[in-house]
C-alpha positions as CSV (number, residue, x, y, z in Angstrom):
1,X,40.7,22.2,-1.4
2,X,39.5,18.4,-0.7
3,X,42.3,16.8,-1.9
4,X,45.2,19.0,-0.4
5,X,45.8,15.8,2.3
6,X,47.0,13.9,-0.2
7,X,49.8,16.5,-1.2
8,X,50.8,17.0,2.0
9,X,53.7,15.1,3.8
10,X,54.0,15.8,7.8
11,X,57.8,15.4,9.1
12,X,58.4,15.6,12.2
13,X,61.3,18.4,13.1
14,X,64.2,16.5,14.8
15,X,66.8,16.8,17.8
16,X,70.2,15.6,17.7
17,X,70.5,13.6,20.7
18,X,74.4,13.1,20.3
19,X,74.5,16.8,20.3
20,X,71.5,18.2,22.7
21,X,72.4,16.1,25.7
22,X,73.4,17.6,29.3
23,X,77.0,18.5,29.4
24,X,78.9,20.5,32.3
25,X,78.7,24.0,30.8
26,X,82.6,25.7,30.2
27,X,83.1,28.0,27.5
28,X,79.7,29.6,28.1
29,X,80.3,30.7,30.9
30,X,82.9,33.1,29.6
31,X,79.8,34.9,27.9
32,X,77.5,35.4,30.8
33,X,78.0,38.9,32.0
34,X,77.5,38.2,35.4
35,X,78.7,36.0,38.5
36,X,77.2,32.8,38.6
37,X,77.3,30.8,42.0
38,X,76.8,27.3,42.4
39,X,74.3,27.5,44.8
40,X,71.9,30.1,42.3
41,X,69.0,28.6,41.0
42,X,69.4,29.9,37.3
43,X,66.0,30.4,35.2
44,X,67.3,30.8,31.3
45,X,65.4,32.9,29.3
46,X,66.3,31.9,25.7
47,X,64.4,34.4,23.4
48,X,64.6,38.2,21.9
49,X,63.4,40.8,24.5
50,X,60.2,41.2,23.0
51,X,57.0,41.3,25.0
52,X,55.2,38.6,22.5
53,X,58.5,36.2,24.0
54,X,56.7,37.0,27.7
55,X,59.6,38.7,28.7
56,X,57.6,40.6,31.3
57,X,55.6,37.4,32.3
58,X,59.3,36.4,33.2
59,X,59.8,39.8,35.3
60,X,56.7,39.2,37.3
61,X,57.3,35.6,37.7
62,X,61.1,36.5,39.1
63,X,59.3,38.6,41.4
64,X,56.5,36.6,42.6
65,X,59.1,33.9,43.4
66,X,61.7,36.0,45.4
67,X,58.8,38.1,47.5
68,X,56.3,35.8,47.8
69,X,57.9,32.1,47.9
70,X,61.0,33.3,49.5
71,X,63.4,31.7,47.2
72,X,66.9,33.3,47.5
73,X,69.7,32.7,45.1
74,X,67.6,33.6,41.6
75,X,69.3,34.3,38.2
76,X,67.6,35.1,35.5
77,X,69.4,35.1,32.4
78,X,68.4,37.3,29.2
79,X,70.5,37.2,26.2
80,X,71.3,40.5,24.4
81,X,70.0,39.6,20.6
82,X,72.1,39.1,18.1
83,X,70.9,42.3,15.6
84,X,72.0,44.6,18.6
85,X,75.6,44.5,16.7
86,X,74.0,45.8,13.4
87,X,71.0,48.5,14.9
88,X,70.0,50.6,18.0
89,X,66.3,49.8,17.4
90,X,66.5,47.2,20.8
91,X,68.0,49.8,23.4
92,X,64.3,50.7,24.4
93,X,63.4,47.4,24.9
94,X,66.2,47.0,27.2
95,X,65.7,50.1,29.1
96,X,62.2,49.0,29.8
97,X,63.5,46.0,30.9
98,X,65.9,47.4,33.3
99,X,63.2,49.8,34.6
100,X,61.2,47.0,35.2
101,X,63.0,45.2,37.2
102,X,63.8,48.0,39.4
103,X,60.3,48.5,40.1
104,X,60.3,44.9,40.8
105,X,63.1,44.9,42.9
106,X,65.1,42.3,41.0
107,X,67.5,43.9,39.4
108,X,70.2,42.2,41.1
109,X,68.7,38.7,40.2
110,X,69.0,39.7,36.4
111,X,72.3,38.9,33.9
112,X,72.1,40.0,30.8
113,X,74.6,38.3,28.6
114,X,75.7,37.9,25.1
115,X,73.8,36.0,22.4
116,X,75.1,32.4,22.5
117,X,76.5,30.9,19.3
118,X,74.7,27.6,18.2
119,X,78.2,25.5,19.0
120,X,77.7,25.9,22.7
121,X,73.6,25.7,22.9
122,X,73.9,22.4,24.7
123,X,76.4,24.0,27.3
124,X,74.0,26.8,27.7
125,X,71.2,24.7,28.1
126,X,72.5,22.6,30.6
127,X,73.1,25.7,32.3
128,X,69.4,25.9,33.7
129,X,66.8,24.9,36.5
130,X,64.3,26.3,34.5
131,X,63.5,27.4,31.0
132,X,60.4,29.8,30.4
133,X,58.3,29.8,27.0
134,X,55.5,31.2,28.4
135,X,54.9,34.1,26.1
136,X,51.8,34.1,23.2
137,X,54.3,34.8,20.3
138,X,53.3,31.6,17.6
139,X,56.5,29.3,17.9
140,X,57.6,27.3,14.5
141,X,57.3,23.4,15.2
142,X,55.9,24.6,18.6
143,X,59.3,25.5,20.0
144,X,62.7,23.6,18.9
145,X,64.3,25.5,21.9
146,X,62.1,23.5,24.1
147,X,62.4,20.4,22.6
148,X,66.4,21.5,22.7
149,X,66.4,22.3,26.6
150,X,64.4,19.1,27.3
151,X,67.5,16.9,25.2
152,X,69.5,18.5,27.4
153,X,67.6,17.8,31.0
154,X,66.5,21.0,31.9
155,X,62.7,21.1,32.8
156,X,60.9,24.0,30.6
157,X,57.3,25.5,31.1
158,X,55.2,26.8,28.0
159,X,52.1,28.5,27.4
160,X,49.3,26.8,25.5
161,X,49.6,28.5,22.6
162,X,50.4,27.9,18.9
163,X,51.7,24.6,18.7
164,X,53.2,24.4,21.8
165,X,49.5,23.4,22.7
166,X,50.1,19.6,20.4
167,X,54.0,19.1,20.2
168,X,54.7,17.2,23.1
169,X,52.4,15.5,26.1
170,X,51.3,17.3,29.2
171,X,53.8,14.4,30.6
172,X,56.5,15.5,29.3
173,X,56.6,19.2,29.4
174,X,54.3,21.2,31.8
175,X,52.1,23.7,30.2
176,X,49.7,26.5,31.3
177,X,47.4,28.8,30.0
178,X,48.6,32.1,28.7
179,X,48.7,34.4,31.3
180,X,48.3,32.3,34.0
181,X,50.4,34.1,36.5
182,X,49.5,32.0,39.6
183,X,49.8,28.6,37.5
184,X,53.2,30.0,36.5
185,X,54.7,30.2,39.7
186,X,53.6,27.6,41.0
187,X,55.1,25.0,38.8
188,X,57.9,26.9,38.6
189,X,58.0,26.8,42.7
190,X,58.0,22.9,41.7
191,X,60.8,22.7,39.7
192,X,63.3,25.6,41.5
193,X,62.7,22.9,44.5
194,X,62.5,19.5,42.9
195,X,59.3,18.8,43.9
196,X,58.1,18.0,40.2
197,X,58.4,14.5,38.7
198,X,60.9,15.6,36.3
199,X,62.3,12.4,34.2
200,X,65.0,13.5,31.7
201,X,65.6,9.5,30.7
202,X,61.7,9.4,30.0
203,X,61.6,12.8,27.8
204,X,64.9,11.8,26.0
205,X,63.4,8.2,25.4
206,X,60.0,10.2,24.0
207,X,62.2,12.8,22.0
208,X,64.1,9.6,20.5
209,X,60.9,8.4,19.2
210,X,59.1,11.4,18.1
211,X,61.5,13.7,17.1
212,X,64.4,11.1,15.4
213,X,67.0,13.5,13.4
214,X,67.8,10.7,11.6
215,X,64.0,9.9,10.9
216,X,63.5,13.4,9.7
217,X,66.4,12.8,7.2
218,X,65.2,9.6,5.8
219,X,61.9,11.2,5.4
220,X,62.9,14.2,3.5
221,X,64.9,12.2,1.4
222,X,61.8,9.9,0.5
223,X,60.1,12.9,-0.2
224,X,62.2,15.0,-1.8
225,X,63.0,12.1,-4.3
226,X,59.9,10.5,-5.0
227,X,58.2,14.0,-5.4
228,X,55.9,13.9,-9.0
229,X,55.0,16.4,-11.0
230,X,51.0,16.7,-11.3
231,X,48.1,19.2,-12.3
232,X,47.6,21.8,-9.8
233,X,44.3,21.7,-7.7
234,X,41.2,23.1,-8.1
235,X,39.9,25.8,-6.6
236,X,36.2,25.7,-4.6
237,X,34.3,28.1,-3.0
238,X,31.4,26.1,-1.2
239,X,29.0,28.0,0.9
240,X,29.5,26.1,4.1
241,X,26.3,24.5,6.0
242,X,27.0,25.3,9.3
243,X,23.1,24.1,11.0
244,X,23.9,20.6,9.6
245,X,27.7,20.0,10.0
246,X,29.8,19.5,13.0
247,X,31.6,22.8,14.3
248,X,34.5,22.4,16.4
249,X,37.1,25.1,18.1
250,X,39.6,26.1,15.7
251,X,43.0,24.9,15.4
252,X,44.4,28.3,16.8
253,X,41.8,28.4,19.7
254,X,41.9,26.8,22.9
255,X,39.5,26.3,25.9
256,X,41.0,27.2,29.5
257,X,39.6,28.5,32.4
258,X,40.0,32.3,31.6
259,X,37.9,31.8,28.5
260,X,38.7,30.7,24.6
261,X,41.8,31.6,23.8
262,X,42.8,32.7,20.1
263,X,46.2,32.8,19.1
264,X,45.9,35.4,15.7
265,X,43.6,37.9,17.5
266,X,46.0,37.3,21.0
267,X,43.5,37.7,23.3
268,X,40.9,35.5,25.4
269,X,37.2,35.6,24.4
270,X,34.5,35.1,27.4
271,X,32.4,32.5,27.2
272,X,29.0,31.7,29.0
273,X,29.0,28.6,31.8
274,X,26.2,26.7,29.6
275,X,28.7,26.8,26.3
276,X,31.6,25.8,28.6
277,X,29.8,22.9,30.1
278,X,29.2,21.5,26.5
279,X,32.7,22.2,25.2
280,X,33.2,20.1,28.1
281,X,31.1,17.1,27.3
282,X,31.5,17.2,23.6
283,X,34.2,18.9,21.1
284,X,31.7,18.8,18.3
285,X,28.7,21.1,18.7
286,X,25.5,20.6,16.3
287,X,23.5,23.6,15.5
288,X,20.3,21.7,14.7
289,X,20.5,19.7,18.0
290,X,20.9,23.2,20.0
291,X,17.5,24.6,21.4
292,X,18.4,27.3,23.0
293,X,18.6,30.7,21.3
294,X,21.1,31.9,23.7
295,X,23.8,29.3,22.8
296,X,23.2,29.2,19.4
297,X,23.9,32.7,18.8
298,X,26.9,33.0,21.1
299,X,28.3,30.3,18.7
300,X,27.6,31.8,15.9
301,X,29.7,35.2,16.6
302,X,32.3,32.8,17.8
303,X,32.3,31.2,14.6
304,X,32.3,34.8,12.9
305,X,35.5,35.5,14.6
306,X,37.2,32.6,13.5
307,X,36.8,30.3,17.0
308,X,35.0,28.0,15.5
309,X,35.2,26.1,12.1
310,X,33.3,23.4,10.3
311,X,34.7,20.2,11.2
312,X,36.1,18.9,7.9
């Protein structure tokens, strides 16, 4: 469909600044089963217990951080979700959980807690050291929650995966490979210890400009309002000419060190050193200009599967 561009309007998703900002956290604290000292370094985990989430990436990382950095006075926090009220299906995941952390030997550095109600979000979020999004489950907008924790000053770490690859800068939110278990604690070692350049006035400035609530109002309304009426498109099928036009990684694939990473299959694919050092060079690969045999067929099974696509 060569003319879908022109139908389609990208709006930003925006933050309420006059809501999201820090605030000393009160009634919240009335929901978290679990004594909290002001001297704990509190890591908030703000998603379902579901593995996709990295809810076991979070486990490990808990771990790593106690045993092997000797950092004392950890808390992480997992919410109970909100369907637990309405069906049993969750216990298992929260067993496993438990287990877990027992075999971890964190179970004391774990408070599980009740979901949190959107009026006290920005208490909760203000709450943290630390907020973790470093699971490969496809985030809408590339995570609001992050975007959310970030209003409210509390440094967040995501995987490079869905859109939280493009939503906001490396300089603003770091970001690692899914995964990445050594890159994981060690930023997090960063931040626990405020060794990370960390500038809430910067992000909230960036936010202000990127993510505008107000802007995103202003925009739907010019949208919404000014929307015609007009035929629907046409359909194409056109057999694509991959030796003559520019293929480039897909839009759900990403290049790291462990391999290509593809985030509807959820897995890494391995890649040879001589493809890597031209992904390097160039993010457009020509199949005409490619003499080697090797290359050219390990592109074309990667485009097979979806890791490549014609650059349009």
């Amino acid at each position: 469909m060569p003319e879908i561009e022109k139908r389609v309007e990208l709006i930003e998703n925006g933050i309420n600044l006059n809501l999201f900002k820090k605030v000393k956290p009160k009634k919240v604290l009335k929901l978290i089963d679990g004594k909290i000292n002001k001297s704990d370094r509190i890591i908030l985990y703000p998603h379902r217990p579901d593995p996709s989430k990295g809810i076991y990436h979070s486990l490990k990382l808990l771990h790593k951080l106690k045993v092997k950095k000797k950092l004392d006075n950890l808390k992480l926090l997992i919410p109970h979700y909100i369907d637990e009220e309405i069906t049993r299906d969750l216990e298992s995941h929260y067993k496993n959980i438990i287990q877990k952390s027992e075999e971890l030997g964190i179970n004391e550095n774990i408070i599980f807690h009740k979901w949190i109600p959107y009026e006290l979000m920005p208490e909760y979020y203000s709450l943290g050291d630390l907020t973790l999004s470093i699971g490969n489950f496809i985030e809408s907008f590339g995570s609001n929650v992050g975007l959310e924790f970030l209003a409210c000053g509390t440094p967040v770490i995501m995987s490079l995966v869905g859109a939280q690859r493009y939503t906001l800068p490396k300089g603003i939110v770091p970001k690692v490979p899914y995964d990445d278990e050594k890159g994981i604690v060690e930023l997090a070692y960063k931040i626990l210890t405020k060794k990370n350049d960390h500038n809430n006035v910067k992000i909230r400035e960036f936010i202000k400009s990127k993510f505008s609530h107000d802007k995103m109002l202003k925009r739907y309304e010019e949208v919404i309002t000014n929307a015609k009426i007009i035929r629907p498109l046409e359909i194409k099928f056109v057999k694509p000419k991959i030796h003559s036009e520019p293929l480039i990684l897909a839009p759900w694939a990403c290049l790291t060190k462990f391999g290509i990473y593809n985030d509807y299959d959820y897995k890494y694919h391995q890649i040879s050193k001589n493809l890597r050092r031209r992904l390097n060079k160039n993010t457009k690969l020509f199949l005409k200009e490619i003499k080697d045999i090797k290359i050219k067929r390990e592109i074309m099974t990667l485009y097979e599967k979806g890791i490549f696509v014609i650059e349009r």
